[in-house]
C-alpha positions as CSV (number, residue, x, y, z in Angstrom):
1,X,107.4,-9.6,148.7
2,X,105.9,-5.9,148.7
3,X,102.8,-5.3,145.8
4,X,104.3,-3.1,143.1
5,X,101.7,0.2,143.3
6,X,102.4,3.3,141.1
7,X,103.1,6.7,142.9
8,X,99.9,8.2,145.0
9,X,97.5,5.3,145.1
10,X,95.3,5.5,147.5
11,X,95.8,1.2,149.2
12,X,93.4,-0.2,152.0
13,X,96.0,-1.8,153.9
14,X,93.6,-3.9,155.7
15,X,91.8,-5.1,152.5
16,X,93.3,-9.1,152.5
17,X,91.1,-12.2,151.0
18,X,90.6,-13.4,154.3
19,X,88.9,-10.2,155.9
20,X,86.6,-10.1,153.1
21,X,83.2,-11.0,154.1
22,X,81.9,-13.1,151.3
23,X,78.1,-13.5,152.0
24,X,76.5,-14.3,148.2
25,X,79.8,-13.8,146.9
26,X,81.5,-16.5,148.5
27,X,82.1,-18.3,144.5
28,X,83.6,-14.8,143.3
29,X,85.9,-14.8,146.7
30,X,87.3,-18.5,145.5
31,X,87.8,-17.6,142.1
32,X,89.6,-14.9,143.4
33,X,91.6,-17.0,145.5
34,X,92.4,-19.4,142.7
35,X,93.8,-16.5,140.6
36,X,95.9,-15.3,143.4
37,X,97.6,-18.6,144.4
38,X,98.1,-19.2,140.0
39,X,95.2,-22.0,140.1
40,X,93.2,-19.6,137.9
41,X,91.2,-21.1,134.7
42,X,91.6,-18.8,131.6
43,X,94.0,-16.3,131.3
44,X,91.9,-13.8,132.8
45,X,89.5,-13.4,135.5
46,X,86.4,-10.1,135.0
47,X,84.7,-9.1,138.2
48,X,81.4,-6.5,138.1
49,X,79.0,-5.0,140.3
50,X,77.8,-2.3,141.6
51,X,80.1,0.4,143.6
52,X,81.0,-0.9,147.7
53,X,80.2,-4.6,146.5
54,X,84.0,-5.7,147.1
55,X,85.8,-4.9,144.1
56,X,88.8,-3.2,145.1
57,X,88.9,-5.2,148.1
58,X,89.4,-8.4,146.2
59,X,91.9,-7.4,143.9
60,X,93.8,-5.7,146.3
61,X,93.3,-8.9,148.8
62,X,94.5,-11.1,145.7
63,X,97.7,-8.7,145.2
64,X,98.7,-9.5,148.9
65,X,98.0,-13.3,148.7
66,X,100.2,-13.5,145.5
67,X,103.2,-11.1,147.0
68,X,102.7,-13.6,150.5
69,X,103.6,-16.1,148.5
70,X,106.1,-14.9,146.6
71,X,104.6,-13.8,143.3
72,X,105.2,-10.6,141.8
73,X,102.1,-8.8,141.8
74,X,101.0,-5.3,140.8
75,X,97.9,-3.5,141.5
76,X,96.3,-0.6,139.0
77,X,93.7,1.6,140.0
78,X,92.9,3.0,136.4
79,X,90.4,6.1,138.2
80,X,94.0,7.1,139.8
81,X,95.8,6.7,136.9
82,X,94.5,8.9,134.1
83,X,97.4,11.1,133.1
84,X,100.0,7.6,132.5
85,X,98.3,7.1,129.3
86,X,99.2,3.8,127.0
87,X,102.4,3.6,128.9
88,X,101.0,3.1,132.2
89,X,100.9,-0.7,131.3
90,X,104.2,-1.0,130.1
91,X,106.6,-3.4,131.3
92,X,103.8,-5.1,134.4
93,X,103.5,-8.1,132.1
94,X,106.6,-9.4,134.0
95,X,104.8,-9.7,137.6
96,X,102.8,-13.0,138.0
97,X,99.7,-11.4,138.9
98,X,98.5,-7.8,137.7
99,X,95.1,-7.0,138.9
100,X,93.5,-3.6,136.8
101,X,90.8,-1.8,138.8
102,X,88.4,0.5,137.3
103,X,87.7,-0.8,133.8
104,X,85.3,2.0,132.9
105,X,87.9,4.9,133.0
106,X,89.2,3.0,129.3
107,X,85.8,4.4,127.9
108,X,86.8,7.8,127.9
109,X,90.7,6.8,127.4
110,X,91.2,5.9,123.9
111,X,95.0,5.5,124.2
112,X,94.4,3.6,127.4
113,X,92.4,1.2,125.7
114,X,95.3,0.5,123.1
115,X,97.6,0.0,126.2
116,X,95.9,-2.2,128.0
117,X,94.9,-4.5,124.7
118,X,98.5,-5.0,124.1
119,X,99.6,-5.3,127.5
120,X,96.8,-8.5,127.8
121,X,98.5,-9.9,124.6
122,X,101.8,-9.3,126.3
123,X,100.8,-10.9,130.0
124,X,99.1,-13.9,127.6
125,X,102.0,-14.5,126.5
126,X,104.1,-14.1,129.6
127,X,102.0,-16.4,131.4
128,X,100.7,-13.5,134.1
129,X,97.2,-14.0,135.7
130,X,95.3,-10.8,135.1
131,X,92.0,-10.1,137.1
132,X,89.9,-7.2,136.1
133,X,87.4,-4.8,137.4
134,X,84.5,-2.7,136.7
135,X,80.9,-1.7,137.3
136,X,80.2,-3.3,133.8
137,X,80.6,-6.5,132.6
138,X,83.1,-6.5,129.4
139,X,80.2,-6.7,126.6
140,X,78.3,-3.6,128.2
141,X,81.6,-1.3,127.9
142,X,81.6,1.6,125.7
143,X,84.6,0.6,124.3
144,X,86.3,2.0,120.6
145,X,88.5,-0.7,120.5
146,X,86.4,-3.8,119.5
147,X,89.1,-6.6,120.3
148,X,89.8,-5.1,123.7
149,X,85.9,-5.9,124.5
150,X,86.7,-9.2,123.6
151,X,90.1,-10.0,124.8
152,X,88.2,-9.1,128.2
153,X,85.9,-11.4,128.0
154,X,88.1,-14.5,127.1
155,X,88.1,-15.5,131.0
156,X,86.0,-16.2,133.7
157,X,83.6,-13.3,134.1
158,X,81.2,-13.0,137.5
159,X,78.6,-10.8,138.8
160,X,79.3,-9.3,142.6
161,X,76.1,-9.0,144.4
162,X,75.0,-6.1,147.0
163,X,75.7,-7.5,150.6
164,X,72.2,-8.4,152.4
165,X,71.3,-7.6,155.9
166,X,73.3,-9.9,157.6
167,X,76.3,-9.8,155.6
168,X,76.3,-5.4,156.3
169,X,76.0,-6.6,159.8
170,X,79.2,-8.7,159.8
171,X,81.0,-5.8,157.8
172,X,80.1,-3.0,160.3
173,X,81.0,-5.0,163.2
174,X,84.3,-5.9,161.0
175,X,85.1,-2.1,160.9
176,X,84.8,-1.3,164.4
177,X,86.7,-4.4,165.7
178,X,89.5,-3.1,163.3
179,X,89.1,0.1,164.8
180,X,89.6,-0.9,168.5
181,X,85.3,0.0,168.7
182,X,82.4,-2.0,170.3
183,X,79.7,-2.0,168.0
184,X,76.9,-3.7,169.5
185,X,74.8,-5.6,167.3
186,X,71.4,-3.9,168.3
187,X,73.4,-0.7,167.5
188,X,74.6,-2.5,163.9
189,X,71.0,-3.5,163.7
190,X,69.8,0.2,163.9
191,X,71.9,1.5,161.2
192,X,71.5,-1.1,158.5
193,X,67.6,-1.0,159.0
194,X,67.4,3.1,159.5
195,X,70.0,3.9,156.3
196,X,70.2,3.1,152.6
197,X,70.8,-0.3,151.8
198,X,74.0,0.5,150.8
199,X,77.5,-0.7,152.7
200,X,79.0,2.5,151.0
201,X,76.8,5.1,152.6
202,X,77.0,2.5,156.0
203,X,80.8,2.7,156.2
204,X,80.7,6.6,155.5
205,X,77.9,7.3,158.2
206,X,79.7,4.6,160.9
207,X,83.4,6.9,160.3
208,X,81.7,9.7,160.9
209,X,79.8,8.0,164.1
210,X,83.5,7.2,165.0
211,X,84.4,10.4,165.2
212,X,81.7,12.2,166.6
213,X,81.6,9.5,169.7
214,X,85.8,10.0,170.4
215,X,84.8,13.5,170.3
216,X,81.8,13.4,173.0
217,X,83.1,10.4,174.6
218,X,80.1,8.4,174.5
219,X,80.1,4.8,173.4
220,X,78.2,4.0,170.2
221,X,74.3,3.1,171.7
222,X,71.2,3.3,169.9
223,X,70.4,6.2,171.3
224,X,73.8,7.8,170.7
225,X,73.0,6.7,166.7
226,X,69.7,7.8,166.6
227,X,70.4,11.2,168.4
228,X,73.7,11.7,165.5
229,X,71.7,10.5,162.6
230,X,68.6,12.6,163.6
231,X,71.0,15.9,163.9
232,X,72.4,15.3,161.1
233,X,69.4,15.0,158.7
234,X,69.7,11.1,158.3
235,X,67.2,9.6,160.1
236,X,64.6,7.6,157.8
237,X,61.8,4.9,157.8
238,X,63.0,1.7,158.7
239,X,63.5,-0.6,155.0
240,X,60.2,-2.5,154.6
241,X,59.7,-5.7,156.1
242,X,62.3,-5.0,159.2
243,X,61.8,-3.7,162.9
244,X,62.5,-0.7,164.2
């Protein structure tokens, strides 16, 4: 069974639960899990964090667990979705599993808001598993519509943590396996410890290493990165407390 996806979303088709590399979240991963397979506790399940901590990933992971297994599931990218209004949400109570990513768009969307409060009443009563996203949890929203706060917060909500050193490690060398690429770990090593600790600006840079190396044919050695990142402006002080 296909995930139902409004026109023009942009889907990471290799985004599943079991690609995700959990690291300090492994507890948000199984509650995750639990949602997507209808084992969920509550009728609703809140996720937060900060941006490239795994958000999208996991809802879009739980969509393709649930549709595996025969669930109806839809996935809604609210960012994507700003000119549907309160009748984007119409009619999705039906699936089994609706997953609704970027909460914080309802802050500047009063009519959204009044959508999405009665679609939550609606998939209540319907009995659909809902799991939610945002960089905030539900009681630090800047939301006009008082009840939607709460009818947000009447599940399970958890914090998603920044990946550490090792867990950016396993995601890097993730990417480039997916992408057919041998990313040695001194080279993986190099790039966590000589960027921003963040696996946003890590994936961006390593695309962009993917690219430059098809185009010079050379394969992707510490001093292929360090020669990239210095040309390009990016090379910085190791993080404090690591090698060079």
């Amino acid at each position: 069974m296909a995930v139902q996806l409004p026109l023009d979303i942009k889907w990471n088709e290799s985004a599943s639960l079991e690609r995700f590399i959990a690291g300090a979240n492994a507890e948000s991963a199984n509650w995750v899990a639990a949602a997507a397979e209808g084992r969920n506790q509550g009728p609703a399940l809140f996720l937060h964090g900060p941006p490239a901590t795994g958000k999208s990933h996991l809802l879009q992971g739980a969509c393709k667990r649930a549709a595996a297994n025969g669930t109806p599931a839809a996935y809604l990218p609210l960012s994507q979705l700003g000119g549907y209004g309160a009748a984007l949400f119409e009619g999705f109570e039906q699936a089994g599993l609706v997953a609704v990513d970027d909460v914080d768009v309802l802050e500047v969307d009063d009519g959204m808001q009044h959508g999405l409060f009665h679609f939550f009443n609606r998939a209540v009563e319907s009995g659909c598993s809902l799991l939610f996203a945002a960089r905030q949890p539900p009681s630090q929203l800047t939301l006009q519509l008082a009840d939607l706060r709460s009818r947000l917060s009447w599940g399970v909500v958890i914090a998603l943590q920044q990946p550490d050193e090792q867990t950016c490690l396993l995601i890097l060398r993730q990417r480039a396996s997916i992408r057919g690429l041998d990313l040695p770990p001194a080279t993986a090593r190099y790039l966590i410890r000589r960027l921003p600790r963040s696996i946003a600006i890590l994936l961006d840079v390593f695309d962009d290493l993917d690219r430059a190396s098809l185009a010079q044919g050379r394969r992707l050695t510490v001093p292929f990165v360090r020669g990239y990142l210095n040309q390009q402006g990016l090379l910085g002080e190791s993080a404090p407390g690591t090698a060079s």
